[in-house]
C-alpha positions in Angstrom: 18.5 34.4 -84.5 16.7 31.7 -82.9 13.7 31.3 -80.4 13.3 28.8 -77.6 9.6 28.8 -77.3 9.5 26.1 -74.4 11.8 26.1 -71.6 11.6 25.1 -68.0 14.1 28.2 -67.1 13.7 28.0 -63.3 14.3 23.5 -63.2 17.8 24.0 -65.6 21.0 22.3 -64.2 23.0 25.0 -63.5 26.2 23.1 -62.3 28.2 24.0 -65.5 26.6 27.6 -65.2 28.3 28.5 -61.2 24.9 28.1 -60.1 23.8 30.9 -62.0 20.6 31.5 -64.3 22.1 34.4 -65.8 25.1 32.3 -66.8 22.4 30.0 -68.7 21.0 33.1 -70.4 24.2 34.5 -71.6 25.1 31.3 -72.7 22.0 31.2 -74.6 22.7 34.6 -76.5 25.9 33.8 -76.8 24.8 30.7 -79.0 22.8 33.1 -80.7 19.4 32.6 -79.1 17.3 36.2 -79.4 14.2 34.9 -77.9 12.9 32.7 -74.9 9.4 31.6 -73.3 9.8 30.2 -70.3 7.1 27.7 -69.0 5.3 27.7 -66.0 3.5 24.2 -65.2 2.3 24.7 -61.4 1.1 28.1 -59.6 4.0 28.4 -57.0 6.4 28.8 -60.1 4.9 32.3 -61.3 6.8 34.6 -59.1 10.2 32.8 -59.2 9.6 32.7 -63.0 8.7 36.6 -63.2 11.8 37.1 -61.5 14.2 35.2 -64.3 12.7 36.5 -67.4 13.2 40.1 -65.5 16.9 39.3 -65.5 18.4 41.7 -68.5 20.8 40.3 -71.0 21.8 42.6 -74.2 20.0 41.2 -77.1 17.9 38.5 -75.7 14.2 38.6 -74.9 12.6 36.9 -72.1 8.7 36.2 -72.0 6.5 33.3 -69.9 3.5 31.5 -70.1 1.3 31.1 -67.3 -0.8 27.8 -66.8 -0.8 24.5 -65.1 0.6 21.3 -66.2 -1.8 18.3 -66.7 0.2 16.0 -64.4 -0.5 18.4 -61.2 -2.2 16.7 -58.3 -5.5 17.1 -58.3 -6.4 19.5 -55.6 -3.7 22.4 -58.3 -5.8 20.9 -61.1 -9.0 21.6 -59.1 -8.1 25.2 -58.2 -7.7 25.8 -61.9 -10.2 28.4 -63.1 -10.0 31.0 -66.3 -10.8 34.0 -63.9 -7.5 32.8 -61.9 -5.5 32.2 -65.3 -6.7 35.9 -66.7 -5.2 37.1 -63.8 -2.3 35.6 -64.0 -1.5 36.0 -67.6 -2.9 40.1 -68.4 1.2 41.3 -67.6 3.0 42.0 -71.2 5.6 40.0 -70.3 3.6 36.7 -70.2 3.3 35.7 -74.1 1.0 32.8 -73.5 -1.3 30.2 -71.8 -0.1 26.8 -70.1 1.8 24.8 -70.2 -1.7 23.0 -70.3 -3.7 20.0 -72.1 -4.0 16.5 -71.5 -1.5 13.2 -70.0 -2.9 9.9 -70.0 1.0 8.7 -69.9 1.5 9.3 -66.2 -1.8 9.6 -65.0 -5.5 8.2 -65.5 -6.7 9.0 -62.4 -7.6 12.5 -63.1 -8.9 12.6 -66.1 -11.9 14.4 -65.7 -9.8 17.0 -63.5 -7.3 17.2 -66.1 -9.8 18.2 -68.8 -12.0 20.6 -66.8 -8.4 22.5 -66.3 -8.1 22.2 -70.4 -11.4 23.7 -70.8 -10.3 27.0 -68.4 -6.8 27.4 -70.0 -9.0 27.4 -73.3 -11.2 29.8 -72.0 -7.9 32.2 -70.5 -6.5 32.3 -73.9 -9.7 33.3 -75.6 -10.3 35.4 -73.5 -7.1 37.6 -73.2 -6.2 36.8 -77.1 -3.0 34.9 -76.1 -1.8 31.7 -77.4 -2.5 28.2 -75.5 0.7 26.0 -74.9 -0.7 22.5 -75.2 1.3 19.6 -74.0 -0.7 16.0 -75.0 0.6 12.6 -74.4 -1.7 9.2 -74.8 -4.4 11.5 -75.3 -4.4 12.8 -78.5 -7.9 12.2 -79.5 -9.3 14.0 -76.8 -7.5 16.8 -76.8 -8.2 17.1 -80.4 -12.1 16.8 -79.7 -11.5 19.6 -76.8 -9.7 21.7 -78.7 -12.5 21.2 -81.5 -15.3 22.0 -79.1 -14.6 24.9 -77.7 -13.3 26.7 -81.1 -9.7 27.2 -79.9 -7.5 28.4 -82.5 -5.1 30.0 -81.3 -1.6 28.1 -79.8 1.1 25.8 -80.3 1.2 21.8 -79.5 4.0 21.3 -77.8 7.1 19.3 -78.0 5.0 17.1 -81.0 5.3 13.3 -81.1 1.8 12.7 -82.9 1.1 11.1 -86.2 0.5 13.4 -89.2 -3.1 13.0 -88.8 -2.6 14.6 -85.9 -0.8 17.6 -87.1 -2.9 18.1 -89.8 -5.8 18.6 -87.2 -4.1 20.8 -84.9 -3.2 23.1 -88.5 -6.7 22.8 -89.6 -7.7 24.4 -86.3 -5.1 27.0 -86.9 -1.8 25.6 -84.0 1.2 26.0 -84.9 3.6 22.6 -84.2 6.6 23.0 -82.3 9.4 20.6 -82.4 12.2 19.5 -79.5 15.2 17.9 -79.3 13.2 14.2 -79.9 13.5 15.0 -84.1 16.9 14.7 -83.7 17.6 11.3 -82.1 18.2 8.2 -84.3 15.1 6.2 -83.4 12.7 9.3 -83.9 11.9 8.2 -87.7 8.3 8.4 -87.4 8.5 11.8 -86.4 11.0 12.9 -88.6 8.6 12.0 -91.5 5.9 14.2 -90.5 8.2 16.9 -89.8 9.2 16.5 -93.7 5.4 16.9 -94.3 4.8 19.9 -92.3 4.2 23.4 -93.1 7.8 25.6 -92.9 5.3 29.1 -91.8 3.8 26.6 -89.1 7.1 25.4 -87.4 8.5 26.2 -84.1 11.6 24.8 -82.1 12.0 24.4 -78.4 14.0 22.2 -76.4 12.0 21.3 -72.8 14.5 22.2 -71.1 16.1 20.6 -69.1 14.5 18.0 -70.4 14.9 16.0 -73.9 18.5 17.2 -74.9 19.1 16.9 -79.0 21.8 15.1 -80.5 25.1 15.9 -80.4 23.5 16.5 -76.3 21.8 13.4 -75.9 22.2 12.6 -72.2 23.2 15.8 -70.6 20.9 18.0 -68.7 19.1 20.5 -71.5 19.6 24.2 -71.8 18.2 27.1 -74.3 21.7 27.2 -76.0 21.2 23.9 -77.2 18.0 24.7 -79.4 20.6 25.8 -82.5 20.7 22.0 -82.7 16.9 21.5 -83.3 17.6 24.3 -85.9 20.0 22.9 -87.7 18.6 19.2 -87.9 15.5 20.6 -88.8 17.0 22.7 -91.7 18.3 19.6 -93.1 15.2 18.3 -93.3 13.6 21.1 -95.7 16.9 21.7 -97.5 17.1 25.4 -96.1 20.0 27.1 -94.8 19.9 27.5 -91.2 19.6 31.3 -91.0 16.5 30.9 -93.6 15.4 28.4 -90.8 16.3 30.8 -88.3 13.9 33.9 -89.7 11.5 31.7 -90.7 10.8 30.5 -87.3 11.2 33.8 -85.7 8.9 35.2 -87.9 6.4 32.3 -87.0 6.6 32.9 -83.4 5.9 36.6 -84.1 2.8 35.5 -86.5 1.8 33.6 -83.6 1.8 36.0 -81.3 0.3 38.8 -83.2 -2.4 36.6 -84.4 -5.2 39.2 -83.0 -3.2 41.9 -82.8 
């Protein structure tokens, strides 16, 4: 019923789960998630990555992206090329590009390292007709003007906590805006406004995990079971029934993917 479209599968908190990633993905499914994407954010993730979505639970799909996170050091950001990123991204079973784009948050060293690495995830995804997972924080005019300039797309911006101009730029491209656990907490207001403005056949949900649990969670380590929550919140919003919500971003996900298809 519901797709996770950005989650850190192999950095979950697996205490409550025996230690066990399976135990995460049944727990998933059994919350009635169909769908996953698991992130990668650094090159010696990809095989340990390969080897979780591989893990077979009845009725829930596993994919990954393959990419490298902005906040890298700078000799991973500098090894960062499209050639490598092709590569790494023709299997079937890897649904996207990134986790990529720019941070400005925890680092202003690298700038110019971060947004050469951009340019080549850009380049990967036009390339192989796969969508770009763009993470941006503190940075959002540049990676608006990157994104611009080399005629990308085609991709999601993750995890959104931009103003509205913002998502209106990132539509206009043609991105689709995927939304966490941060709509749900009390002091998101901002956010939840241009959530109210958005698009519903432009909307994606994702929790980060383990990262940026949603309310009733708040506090405890996240998981792909807990994106339901995003769901419902969000559902509230637009004055949909959740299931409506459910197909609706399903259907987007599949849109998304099938974009050149």
């Amino acid at each position: 019923m519901f797709t996770d479209t950005h989650a850190h599968l192999n950095r979950l908190d697996l205490a409550k789960h025996e230690g066990e990633v399976r135990h995460a993905l049944q727990a998933a499914k059994d919350a009635n998630v169909n769908r996953i994407m698991a992130i990668m954010c650094d090159f010696d993730e990809y095989d340990t990555i390969q080897d979780i979505i591989a893990t077979e639970i009845d009725g829930l799909t596993l994919g990954m992206s393959a990419g490298i996170h902005p906040c890298q050091d700078v000799g991973t950001l500098q090894a960062v090329t499209a050639e490598r990123l092709i590569e790494l991204a023709e299997p079937d079973n890897v649904w996207a590009i990134g986790e990529t784009g720019l941070d400005y948050y925890w680092s202003k060293d690298f700038i110019a390292e971060q947004q050469r690495s951009f340019v080549a995830h850009i380049h990967a995804s036009q390339s192989l007709k796969k969508p770009i997972v763009v993470h941006t924080r503190e940075a959002r005019q540049d990676t608006m003007d990157i994104l611009k300039a080399e005629r990308a797309e085609h991709g999601i911006i993750h995890c959104f906590t931009e103003d509205y101009d913002t998502a209106k730029k990132a539509l206009d491209l043609g991105f689709y805006i995927s939304l966490s656990g941060i709509v749900t907490f009390k002091t998101a207001n901002e956010l939840q406004d241009v959530a109210r403005k958005l698009p519903l056949d432009r909307i994606l949900i994702e929790t980060d995990s383990p990262y940026l649990a949603p309310v009733p969670k708040r506090g405890k380590p996240n998981e792909p079971a807990f994106v339901p929550y995003v769901a419902d919140y969000l559902a509230k919003i637009y004055n949909v029934p959740i299931e409506q919500f459910a197909v609706q971003t399903n259907a987007n996900f599949d849109q998304l993917r099938q974009q050149y298809q």
